[in-house]
C-alpha positions in Angstrom: 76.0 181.3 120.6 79.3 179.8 119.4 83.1 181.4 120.2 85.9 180.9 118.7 89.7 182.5 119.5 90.4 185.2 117.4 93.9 185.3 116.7 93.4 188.4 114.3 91.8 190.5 116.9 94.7 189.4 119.5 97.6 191.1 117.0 95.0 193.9 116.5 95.3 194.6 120.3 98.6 193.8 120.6 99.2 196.9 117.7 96.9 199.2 119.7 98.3 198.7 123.3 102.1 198.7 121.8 101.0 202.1 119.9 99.0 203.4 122.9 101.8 202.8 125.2 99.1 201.1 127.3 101.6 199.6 129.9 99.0 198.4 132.4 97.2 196.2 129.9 98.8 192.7 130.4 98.7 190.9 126.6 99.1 187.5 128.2 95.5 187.8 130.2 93.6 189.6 127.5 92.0 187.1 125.3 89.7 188.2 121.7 86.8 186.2 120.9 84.7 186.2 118.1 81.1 185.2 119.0 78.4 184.4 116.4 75.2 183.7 117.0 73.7 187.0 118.7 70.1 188.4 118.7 72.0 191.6 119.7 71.2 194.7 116.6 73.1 197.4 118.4 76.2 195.8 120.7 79.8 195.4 118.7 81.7 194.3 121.0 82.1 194.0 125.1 84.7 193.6 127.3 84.4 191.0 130.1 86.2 190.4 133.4 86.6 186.8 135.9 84.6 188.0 138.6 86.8 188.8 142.0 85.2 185.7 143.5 86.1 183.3 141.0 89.5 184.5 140.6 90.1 184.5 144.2 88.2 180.6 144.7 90.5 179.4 141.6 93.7 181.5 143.1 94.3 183.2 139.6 95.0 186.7 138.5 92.3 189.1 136.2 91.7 187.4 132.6 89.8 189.8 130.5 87.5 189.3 127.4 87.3 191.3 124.2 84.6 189.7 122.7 83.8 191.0 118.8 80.0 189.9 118.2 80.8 188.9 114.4 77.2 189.7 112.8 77.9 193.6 113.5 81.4 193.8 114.2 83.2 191.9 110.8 81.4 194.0 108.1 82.5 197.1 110.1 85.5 199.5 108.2 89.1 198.9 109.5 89.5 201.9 110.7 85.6 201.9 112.9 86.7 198.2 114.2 89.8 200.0 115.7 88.2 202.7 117.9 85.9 199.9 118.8 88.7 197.7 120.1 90.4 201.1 121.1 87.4 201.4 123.0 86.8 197.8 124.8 90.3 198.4 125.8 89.6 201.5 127.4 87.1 199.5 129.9 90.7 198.0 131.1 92.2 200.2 134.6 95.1 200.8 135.3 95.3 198.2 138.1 94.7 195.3 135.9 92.7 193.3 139.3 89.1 192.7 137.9 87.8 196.1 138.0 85.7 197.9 134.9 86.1 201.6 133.7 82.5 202.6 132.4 81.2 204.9 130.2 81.9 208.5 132.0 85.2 207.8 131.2 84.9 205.4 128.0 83.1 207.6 125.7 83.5 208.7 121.7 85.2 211.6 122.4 87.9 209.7 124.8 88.0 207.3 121.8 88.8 209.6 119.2 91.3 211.2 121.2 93.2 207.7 121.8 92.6 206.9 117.9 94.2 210.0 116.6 97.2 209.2 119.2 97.1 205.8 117.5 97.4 206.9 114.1 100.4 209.5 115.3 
């Protein structure tokens, strides 16, 4: 697997949570990363978190990951690659400390809700 910084994908989110009015999301400790390289068919993307014990033995705050798996994700429409960021974002609470929302709350329907919002 090889990652690279994805630059494109950080103004992306930084147009989504600006739109979205998603206050809690701190730009400065969400970083995009293109990965290339994966056996995956189905995943296009994943949020990561630092783990609690890391961040707490290396005395730093929550870092999170959007990571866009480039063999599904880059050949995707525009408008499908935003829901999915939309989406990965989503994952992100409200406290910003490490945690995860999963998929009883992050779910198409959610998803569509926040992209019609988005498109205002």
């Amino acid at each position: 697997m090889n990652y690279d910084r994805a630059p494109d994908l950080d103004e992306r989110i930084f147009d989504i949570v600006q739109k979205l009015k998603m206050e809690h999301v701190q730009l400065p400790r969400v970083v995009c990363i293109r990965s290339r390289g994966s056996k995956s068919r189905r995943t296009l993307a994943r949020c990561h978190v630092l783990p609690k014990i890391i961040q707490e033995a290396l005395g730093i705050k929550a870092y999170y990951i959007i990571e866009a798996i480039s063999e599904n994700f880059d050949s995707l429409q525009k408008e499908e690659q935003t829901k999915i960021l939309i989406h990965e974002l989503m994952h992100i609470p409200k406290t910003f400390g490490g945690g995860f929302k999963f998929h009883n709350y992050v779910n198409r329907r959610e998803v569509e809700k926040m992209y019609r919002m988005y498109k205002g």
